[in-house]
mmCIF file as Biopython writes it, N, C-alpha, C and O atoms, coordinates in Angstrom:
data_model
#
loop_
_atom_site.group_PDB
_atom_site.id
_atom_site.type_symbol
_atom_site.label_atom_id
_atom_site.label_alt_id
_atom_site.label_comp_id
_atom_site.label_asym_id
_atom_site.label_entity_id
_atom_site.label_seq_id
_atom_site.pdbx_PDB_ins_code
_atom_site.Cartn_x
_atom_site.Cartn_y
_atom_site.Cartn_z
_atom_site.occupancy
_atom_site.B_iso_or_equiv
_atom_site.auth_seq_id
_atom_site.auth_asym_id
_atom_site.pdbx_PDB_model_num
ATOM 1   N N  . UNK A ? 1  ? -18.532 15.334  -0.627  1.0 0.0 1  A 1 
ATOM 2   C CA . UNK A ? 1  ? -17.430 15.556  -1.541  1.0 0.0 1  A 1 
ATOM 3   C C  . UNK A ? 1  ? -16.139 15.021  -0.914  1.0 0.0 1  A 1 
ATOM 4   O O  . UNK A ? 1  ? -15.770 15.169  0.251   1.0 0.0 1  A 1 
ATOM 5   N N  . UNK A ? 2  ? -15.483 14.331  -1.970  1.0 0.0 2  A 1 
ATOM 6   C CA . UNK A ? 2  ? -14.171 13.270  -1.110  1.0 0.0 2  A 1 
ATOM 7   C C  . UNK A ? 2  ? -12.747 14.507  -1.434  1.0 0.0 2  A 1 
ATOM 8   O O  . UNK A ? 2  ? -12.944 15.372  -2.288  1.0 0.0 2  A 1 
ATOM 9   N N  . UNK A ? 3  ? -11.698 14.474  -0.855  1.0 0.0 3  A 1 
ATOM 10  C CA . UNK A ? 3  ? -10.739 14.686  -1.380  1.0 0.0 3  A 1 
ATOM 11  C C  . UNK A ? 3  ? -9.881  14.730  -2.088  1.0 0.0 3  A 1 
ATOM 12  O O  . UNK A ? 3  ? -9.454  13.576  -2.055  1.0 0.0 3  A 1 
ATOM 13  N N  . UNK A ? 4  ? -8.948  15.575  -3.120  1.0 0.0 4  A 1 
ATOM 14  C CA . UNK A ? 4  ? -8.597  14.898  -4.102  1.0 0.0 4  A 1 
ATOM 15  C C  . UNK A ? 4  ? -7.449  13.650  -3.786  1.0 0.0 4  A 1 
ATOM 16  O O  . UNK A ? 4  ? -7.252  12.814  -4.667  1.0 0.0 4  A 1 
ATOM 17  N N  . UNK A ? 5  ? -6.795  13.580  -2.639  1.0 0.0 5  A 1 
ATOM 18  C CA . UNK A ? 5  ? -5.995  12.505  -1.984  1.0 0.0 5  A 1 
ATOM 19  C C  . UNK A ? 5  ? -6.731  11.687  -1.938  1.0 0.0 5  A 1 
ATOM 20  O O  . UNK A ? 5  ? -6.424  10.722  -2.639  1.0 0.0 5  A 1 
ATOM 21  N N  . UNK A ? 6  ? -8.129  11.560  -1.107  1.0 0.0 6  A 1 
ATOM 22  C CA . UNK A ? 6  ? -8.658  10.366  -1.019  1.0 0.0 6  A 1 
ATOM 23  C C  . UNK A ? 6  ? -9.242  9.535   -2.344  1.0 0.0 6  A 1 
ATOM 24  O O  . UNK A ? 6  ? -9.306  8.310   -2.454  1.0 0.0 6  A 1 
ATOM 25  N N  . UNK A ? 7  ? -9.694  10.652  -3.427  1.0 0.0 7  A 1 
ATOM 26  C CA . UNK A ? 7  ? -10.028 9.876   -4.554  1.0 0.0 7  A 1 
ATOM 27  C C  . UNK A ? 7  ? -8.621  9.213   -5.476  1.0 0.0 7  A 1 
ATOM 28  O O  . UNK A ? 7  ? -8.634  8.224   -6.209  1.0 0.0 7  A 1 
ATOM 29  N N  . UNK A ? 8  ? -7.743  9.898   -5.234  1.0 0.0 8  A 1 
ATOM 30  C CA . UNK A ? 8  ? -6.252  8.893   -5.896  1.0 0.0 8  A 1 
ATOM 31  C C  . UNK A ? 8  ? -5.983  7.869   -4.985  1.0 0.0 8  A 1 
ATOM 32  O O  . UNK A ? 8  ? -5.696  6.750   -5.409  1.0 0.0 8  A 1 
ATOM 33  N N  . UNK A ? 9  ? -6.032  8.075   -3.937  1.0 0.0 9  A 1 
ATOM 34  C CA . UNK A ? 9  ? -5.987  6.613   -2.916  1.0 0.0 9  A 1 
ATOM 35  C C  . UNK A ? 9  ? -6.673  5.234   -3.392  1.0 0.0 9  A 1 
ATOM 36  O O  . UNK A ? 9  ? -6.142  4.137   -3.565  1.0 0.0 9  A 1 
ATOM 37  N N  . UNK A ? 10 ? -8.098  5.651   -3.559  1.0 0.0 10 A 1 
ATOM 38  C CA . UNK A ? 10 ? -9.319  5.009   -3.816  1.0 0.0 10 A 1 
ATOM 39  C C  . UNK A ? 10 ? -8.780  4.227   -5.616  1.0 0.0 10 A 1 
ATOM 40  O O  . UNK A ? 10 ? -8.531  3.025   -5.716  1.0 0.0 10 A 1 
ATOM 41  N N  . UNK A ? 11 ? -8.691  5.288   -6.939  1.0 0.0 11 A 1 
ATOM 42  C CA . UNK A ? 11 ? -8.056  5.117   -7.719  1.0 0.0 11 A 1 
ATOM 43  C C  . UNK A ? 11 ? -6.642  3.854   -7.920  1.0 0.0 11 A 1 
ATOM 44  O O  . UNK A ? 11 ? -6.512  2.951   -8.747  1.0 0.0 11 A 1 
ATOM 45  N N  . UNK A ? 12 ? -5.699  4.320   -6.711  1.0 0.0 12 A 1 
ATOM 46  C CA . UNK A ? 12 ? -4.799  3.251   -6.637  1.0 0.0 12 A 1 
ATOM 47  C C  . UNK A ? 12 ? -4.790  1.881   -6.112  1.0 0.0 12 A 1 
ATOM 48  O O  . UNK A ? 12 ? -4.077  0.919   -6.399  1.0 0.0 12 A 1 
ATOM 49  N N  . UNK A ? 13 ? -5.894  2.039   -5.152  1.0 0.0 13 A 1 
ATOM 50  C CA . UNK A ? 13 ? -6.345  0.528   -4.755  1.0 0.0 13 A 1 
ATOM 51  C C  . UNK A ? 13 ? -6.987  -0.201  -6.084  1.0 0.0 13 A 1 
ATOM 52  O O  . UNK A ? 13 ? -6.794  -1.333  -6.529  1.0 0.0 13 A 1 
ATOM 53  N N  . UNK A ? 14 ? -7.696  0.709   -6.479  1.0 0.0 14 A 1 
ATOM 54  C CA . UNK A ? 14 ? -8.484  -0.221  -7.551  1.0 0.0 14 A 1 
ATOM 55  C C  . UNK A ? 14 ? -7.448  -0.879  -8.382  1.0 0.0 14 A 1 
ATOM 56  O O  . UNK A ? 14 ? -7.471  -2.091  -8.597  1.0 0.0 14 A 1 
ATOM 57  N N  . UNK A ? 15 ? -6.348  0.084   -8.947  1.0 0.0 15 A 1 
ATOM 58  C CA . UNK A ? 15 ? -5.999  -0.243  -9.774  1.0 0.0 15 A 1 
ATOM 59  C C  . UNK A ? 15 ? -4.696  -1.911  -9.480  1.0 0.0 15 A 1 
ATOM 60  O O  . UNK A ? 15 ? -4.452  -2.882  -10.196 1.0 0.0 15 A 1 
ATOM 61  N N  . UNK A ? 16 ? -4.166  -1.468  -8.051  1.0 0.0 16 A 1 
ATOM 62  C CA . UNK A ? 16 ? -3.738  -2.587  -7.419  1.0 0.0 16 A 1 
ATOM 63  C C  . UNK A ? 16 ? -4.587  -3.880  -6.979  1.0 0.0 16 A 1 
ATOM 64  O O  . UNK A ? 16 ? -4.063  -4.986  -6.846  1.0 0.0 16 A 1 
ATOM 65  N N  . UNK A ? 17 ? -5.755  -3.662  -6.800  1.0 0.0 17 A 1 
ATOM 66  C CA . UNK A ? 17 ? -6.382  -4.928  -6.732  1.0 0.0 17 A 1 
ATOM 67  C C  . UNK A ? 17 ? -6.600  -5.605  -7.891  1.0 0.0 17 A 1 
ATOM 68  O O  . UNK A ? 17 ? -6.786  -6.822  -7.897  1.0 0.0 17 A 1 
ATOM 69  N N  . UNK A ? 18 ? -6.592  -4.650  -9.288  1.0 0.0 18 A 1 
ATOM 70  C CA . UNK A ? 18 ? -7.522  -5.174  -10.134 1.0 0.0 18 A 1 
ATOM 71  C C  . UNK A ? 18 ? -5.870  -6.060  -10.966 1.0 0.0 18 A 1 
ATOM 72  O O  . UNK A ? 18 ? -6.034  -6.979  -11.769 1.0 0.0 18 A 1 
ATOM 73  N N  . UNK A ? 19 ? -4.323  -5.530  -10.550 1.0 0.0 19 A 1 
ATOM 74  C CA . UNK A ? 19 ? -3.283  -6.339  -10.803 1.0 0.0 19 A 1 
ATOM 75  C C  . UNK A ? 19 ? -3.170  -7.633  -9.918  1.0 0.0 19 A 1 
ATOM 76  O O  . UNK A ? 19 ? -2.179  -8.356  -10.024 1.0 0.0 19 A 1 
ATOM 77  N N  . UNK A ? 20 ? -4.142  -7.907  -9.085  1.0 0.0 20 A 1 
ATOM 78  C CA . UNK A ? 20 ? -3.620  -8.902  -8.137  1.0 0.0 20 A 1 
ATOM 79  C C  . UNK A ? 20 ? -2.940  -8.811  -6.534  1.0 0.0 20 A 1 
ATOM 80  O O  . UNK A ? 20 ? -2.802  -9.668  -5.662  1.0 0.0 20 A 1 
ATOM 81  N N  . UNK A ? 21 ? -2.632  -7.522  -6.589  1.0 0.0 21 A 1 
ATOM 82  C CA . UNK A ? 21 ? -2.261  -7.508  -5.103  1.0 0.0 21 A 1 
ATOM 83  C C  . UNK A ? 21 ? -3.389  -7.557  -3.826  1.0 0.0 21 A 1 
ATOM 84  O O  . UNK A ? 21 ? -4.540  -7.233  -4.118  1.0 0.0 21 A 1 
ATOM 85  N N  . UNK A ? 22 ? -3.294  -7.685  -3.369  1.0 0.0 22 A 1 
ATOM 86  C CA . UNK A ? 22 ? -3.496  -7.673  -1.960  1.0 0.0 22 A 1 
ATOM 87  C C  . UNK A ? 22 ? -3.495  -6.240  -1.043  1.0 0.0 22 A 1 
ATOM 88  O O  . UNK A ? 22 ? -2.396  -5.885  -0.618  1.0 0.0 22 A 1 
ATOM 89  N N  . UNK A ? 23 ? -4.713  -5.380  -0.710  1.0 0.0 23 A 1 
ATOM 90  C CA . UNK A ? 23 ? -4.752  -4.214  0.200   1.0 0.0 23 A 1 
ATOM 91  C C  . UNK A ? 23 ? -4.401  -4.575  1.613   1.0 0.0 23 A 1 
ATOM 92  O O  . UNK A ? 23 ? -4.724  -5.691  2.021   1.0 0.0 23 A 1 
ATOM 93  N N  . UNK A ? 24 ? -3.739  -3.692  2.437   1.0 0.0 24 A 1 
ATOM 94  C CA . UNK A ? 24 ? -3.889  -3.878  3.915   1.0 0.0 24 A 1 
ATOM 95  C C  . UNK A ? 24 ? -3.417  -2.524  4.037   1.0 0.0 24 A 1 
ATOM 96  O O  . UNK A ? 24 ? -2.778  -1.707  3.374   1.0 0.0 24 A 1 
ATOM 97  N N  . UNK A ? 25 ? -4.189  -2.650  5.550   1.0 0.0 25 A 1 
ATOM 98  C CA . UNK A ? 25 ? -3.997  -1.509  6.379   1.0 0.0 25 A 1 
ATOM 99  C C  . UNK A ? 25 ? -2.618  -1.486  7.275   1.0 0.0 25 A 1 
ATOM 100 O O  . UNK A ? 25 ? -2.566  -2.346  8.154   1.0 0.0 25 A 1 
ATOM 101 N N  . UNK A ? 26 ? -2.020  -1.012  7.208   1.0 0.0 26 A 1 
ATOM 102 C CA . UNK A ? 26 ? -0.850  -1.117  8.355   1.0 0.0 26 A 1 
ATOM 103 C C  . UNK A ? 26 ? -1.160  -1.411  9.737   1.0 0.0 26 A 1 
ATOM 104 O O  . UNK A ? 26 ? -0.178  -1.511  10.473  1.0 0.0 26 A 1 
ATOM 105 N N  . UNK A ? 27 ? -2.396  -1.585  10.302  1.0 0.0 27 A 1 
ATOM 106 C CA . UNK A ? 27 ? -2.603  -1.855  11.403  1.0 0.0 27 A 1 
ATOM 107 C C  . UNK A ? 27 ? -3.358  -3.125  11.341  1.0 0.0 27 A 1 
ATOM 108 O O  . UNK A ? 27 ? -3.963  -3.450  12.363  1.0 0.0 27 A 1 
ATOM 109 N N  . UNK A ? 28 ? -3.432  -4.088  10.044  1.0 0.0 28 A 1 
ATOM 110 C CA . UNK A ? 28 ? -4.208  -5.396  10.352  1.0 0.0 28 A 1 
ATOM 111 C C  . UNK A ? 28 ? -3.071  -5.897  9.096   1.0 0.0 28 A 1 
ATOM 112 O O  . UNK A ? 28 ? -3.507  -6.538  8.139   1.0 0.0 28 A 1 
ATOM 113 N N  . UNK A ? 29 ? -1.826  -5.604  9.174   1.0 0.0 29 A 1 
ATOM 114 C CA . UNK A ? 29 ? -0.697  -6.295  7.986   1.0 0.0 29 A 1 
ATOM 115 C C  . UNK A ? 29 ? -0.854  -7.666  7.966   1.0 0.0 29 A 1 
ATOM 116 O O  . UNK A ? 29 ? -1.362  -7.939  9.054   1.0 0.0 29 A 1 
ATOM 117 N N  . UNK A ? 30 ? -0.657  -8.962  7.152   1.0 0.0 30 A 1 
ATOM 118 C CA . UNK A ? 30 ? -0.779  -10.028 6.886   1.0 0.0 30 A 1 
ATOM 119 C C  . UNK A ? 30 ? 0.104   -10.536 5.793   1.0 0.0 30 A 1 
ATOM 120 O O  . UNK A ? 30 ? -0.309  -10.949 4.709   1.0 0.0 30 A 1 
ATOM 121 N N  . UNK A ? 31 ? 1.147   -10.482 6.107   1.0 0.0 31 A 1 
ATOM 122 C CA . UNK A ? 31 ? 1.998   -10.643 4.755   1.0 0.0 31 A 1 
ATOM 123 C C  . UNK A ? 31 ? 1.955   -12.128 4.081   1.0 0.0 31 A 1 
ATOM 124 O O  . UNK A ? 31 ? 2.420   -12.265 2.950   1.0 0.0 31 A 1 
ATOM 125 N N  . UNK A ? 32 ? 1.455   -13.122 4.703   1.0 0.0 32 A 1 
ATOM 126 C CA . UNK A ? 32 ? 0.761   -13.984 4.183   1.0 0.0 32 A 1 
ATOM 127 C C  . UNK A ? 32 ? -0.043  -14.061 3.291   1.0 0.0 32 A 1 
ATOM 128 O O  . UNK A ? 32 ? -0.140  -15.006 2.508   1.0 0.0 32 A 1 
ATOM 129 N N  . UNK A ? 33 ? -0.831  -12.891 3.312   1.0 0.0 33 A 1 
ATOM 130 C CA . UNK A ? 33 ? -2.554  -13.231 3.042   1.0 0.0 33 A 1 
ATOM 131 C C  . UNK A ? 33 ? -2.139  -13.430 1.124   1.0 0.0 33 A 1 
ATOM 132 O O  . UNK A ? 33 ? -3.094  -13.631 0.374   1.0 0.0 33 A 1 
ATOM 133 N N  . UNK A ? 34 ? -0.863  -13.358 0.589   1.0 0.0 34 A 1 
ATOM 134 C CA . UNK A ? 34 ? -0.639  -13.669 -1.019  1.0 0.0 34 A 1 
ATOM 135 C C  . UNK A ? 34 ? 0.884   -13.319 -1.343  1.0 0.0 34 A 1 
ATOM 136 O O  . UNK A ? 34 ? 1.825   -12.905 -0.666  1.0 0.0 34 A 1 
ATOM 137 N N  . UNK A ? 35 ? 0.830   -13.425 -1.750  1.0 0.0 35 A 1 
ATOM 138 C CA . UNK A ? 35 ? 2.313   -13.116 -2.912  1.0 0.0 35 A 1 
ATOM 139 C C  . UNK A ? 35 ? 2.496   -11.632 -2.415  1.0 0.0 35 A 1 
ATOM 140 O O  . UNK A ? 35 ? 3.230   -11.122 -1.570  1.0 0.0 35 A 1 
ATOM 141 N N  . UNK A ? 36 ? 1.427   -11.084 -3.373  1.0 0.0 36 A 1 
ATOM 142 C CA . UNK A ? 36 ? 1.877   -9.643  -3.434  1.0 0.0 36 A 1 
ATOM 143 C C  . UNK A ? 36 ? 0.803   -9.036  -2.283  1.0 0.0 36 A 1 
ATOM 144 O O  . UNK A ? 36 ? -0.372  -9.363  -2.120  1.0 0.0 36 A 1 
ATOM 145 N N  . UNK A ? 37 ? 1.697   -7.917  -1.445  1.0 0.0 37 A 1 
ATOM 146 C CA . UNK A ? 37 ? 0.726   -7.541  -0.537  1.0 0.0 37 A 1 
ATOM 147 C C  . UNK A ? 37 ? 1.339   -6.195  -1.102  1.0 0.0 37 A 1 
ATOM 148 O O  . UNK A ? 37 ? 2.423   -6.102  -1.678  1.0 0.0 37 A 1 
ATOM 149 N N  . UNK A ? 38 ? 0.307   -5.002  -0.790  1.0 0.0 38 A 1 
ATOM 150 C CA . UNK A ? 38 ? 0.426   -3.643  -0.797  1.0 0.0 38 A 1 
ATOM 151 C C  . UNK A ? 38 ? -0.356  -3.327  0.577   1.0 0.0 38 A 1 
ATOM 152 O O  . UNK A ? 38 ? -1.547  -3.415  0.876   1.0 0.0 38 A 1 
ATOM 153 N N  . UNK A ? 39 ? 0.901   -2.887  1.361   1.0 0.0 39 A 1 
ATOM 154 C CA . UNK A ? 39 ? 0.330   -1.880  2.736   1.0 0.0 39 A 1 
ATOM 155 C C  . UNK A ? 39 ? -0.019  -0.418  2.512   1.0 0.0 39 A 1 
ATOM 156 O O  . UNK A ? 39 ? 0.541   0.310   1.692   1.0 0.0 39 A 1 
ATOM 157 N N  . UNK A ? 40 ? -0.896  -0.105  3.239   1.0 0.0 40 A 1 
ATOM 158 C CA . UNK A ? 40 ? -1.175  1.338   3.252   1.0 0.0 40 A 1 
ATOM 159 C C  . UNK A ? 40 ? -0.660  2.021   4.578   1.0 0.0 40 A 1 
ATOM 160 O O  . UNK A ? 40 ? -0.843  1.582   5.714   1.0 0.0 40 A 1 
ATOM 161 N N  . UNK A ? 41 ? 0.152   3.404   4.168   1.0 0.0 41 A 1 
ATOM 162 C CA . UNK A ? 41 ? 0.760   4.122   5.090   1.0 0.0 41 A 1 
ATOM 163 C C  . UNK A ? 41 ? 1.364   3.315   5.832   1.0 0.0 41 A 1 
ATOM 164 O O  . UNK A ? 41 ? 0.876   3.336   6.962   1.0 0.0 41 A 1 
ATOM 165 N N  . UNK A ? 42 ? 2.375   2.465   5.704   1.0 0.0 42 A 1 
ATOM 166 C CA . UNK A ? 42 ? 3.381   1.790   6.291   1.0 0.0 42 A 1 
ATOM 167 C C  . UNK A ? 42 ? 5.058   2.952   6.643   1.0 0.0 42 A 1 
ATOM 168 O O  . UNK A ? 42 ? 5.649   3.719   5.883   1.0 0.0 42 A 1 
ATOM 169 N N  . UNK A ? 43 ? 5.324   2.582   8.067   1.0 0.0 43 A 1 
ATOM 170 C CA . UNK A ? 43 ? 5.820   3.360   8.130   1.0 0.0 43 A 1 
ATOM 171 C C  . UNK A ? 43 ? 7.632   3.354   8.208   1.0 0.0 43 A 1 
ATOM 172 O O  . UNK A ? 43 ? 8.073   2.559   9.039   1.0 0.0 43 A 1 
ATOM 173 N N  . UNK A ? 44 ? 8.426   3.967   7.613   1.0 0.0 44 A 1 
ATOM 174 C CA . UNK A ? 44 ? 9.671   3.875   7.471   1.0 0.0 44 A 1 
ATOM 175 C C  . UNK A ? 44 ? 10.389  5.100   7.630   1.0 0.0 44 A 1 
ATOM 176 O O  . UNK A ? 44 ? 9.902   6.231   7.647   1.0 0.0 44 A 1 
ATOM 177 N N  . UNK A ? 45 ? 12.285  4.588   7.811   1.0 0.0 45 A 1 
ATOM 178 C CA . UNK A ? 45 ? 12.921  5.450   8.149   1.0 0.0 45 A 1 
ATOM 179 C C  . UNK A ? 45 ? 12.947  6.877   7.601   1.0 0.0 45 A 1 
ATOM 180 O O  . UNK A ? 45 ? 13.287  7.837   8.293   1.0 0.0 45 A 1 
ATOM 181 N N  . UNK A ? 46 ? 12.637  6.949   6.554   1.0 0.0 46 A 1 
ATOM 182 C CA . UNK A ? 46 ? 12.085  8.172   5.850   1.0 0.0 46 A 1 
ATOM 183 C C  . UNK A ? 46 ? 10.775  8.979   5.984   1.0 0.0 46 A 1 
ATOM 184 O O  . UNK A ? 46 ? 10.676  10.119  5.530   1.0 0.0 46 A 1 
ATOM 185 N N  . UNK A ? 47 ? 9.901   8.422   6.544   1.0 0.0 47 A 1 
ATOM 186 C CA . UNK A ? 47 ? 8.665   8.825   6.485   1.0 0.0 47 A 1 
ATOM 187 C C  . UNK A ? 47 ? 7.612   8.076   6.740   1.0 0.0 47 A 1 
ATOM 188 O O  . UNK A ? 47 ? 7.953   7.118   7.434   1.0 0.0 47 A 1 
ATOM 189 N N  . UNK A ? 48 ? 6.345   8.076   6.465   1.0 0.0 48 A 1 
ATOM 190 C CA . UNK A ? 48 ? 4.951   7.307   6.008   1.0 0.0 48 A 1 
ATOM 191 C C  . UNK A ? 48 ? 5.344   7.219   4.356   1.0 0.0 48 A 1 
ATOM 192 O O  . UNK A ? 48 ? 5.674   8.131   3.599   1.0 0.0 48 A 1 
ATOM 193 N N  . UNK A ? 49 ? 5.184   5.810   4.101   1.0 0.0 49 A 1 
ATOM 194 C CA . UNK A ? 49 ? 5.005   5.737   2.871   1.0 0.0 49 A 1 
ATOM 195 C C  . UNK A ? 49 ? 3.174   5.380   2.467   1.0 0.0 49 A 1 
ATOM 196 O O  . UNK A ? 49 ? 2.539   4.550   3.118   1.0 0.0 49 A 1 
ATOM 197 N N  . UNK A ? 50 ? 2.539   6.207   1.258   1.0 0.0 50 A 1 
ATOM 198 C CA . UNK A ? 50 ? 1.124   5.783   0.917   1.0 0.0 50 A 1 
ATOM 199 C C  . UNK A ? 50 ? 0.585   4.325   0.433   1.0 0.0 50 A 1 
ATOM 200 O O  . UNK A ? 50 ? -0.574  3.914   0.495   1.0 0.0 50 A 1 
ATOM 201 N N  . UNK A ? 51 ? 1.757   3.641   -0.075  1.0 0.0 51 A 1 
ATOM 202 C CA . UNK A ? 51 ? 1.760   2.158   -0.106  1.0 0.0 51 A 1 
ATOM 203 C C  . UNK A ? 51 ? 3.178   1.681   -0.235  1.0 0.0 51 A 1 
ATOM 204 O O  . UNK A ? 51 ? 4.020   2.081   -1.040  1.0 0.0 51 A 1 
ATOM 205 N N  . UNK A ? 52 ? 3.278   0.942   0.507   1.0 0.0 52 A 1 
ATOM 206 C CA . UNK A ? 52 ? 4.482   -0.406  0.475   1.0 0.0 52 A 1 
ATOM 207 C C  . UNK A ? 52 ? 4.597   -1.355  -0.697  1.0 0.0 52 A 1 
ATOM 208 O O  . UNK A ? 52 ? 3.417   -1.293  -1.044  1.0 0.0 52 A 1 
ATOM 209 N N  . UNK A ? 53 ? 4.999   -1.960  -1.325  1.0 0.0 53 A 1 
ATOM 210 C CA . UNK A ? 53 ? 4.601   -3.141  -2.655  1.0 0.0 53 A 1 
ATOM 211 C C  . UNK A ? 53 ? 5.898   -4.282  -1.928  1.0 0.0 53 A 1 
ATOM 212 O O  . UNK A ? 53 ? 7.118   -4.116  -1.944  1.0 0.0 53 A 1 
ATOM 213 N N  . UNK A ? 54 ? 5.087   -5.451  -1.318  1.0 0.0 54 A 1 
ATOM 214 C CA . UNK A ? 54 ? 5.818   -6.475  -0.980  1.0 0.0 54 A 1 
ATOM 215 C C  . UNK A ? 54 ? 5.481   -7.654  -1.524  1.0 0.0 54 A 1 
ATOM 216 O O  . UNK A ? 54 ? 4.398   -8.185  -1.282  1.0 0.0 54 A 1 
ATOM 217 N N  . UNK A ? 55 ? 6.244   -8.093  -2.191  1.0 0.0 55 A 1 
ATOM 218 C CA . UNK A ? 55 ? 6.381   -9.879  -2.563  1.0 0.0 55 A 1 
ATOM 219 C C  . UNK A ? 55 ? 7.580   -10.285 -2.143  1.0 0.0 55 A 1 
ATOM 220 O O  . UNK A ? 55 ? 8.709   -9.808  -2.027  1.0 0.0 55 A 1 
ATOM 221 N N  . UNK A ? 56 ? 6.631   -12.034 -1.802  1.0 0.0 56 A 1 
ATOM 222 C CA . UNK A ? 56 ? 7.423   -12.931 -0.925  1.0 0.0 56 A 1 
ATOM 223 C C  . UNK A ? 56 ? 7.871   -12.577 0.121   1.0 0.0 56 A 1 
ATOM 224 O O  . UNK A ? 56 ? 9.022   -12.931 0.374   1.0 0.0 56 A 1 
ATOM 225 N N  . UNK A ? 57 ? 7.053   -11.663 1.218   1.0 0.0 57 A 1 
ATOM 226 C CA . UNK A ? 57 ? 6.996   -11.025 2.321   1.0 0.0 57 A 1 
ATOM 227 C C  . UNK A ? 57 ? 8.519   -10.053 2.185   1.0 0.0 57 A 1 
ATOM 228 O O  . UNK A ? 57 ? 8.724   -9.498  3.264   1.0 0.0 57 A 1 
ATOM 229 N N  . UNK A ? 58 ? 9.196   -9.848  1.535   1.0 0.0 58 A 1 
ATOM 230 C CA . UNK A ? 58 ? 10.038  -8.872  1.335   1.0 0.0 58 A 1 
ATOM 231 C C  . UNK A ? 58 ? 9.821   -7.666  0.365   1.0 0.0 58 A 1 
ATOM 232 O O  . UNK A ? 58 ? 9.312   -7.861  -0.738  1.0 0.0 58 A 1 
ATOM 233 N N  . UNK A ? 59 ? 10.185  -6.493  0.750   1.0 0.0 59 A 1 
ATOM 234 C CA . UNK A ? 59 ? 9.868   -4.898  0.352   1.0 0.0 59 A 1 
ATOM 235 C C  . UNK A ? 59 ? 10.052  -5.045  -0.817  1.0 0.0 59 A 1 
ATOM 236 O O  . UNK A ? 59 ? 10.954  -5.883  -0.837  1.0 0.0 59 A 1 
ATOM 237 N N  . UNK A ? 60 ? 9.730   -4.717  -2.182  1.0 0.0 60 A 1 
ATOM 238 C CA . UNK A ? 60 ? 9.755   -4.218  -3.647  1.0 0.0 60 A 1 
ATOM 239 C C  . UNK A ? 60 ? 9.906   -3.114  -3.810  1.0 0.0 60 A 1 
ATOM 240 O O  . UNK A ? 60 ? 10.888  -2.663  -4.400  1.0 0.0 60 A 1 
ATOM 241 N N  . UNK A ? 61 ? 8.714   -2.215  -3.195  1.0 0.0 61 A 1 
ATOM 242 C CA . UNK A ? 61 ? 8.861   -0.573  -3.812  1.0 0.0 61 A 1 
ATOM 243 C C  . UNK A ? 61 ? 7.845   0.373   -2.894  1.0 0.0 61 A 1 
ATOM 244 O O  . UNK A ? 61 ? 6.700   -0.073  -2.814  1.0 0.0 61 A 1 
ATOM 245 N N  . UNK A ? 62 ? 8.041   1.303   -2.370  1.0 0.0 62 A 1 
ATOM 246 C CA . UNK A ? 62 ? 7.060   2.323   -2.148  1.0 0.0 62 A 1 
ATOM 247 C C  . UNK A ? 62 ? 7.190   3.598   -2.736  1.0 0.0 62 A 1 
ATOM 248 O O  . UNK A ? 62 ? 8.251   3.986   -3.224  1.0 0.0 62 A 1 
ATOM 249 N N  . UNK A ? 63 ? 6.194   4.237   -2.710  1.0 0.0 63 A 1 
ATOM 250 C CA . UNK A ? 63 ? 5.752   5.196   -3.317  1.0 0.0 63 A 1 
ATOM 251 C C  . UNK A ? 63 ? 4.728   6.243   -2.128  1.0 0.0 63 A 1 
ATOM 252 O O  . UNK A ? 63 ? 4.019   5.946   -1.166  1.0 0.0 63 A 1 
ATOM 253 N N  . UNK A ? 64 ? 5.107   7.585   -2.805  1.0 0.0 64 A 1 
ATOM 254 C CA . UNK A ? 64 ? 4.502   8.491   -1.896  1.0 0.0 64 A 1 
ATOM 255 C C  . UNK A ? 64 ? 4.910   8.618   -0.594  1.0 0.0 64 A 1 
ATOM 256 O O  . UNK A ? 64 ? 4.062   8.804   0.279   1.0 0.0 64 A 1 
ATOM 257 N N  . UNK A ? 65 ? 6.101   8.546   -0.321  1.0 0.0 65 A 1 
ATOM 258 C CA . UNK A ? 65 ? 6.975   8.737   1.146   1.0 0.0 65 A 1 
ATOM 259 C C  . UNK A ? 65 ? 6.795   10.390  1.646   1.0 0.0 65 A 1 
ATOM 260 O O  . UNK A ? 65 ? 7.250   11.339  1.006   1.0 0.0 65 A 1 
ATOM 261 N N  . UNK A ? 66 ? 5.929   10.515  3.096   1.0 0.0 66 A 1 
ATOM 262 C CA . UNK A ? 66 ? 5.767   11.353  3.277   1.0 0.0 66 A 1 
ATOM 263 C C  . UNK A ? 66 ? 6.588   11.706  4.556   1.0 0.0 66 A 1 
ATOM 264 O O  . UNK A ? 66 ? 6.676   10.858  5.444   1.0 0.0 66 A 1 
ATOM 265 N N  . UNK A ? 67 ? 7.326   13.192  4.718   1.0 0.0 67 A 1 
ATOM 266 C CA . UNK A ? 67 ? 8.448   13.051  6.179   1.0 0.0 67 A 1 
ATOM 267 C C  . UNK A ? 67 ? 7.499   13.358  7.435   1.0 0.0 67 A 1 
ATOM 268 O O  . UNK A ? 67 ? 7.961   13.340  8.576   1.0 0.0 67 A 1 
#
């Protein structure tokens, strides 16, 4: 039995891959690897964020900033 965090995690990748972005882990980042990259648990002055949303290797939006 998964978590209910881990199944919205799981949920949001899908739904970000299935727009075109790009998954990464914060510990194998590649801001190359497309346009749009979405990091997971990337970390900032505020917190852990649960994903980053970067195009053209510059920040767009995160979501789920945890302190």
């Amino acid at each position: 039995m998964t978590m209910p965090g881990a199944d919205a995690r799981e949920n949001i990748d899908k739904l970000l891959l299935s727009a075109g972005w790009q998954i990464q882990d914060v510990s194998k980042i590649n801001l190359g690897a497309g346009f749009g990259v979405a990091v997971r648990e990337f970390h900032l002055n505020e917190g852990i964020a649960g994903w980053t949303i970067m195009s053209g290797r510059s920040l767009r939006q995160q979501r789920g900033v945890k302190a």
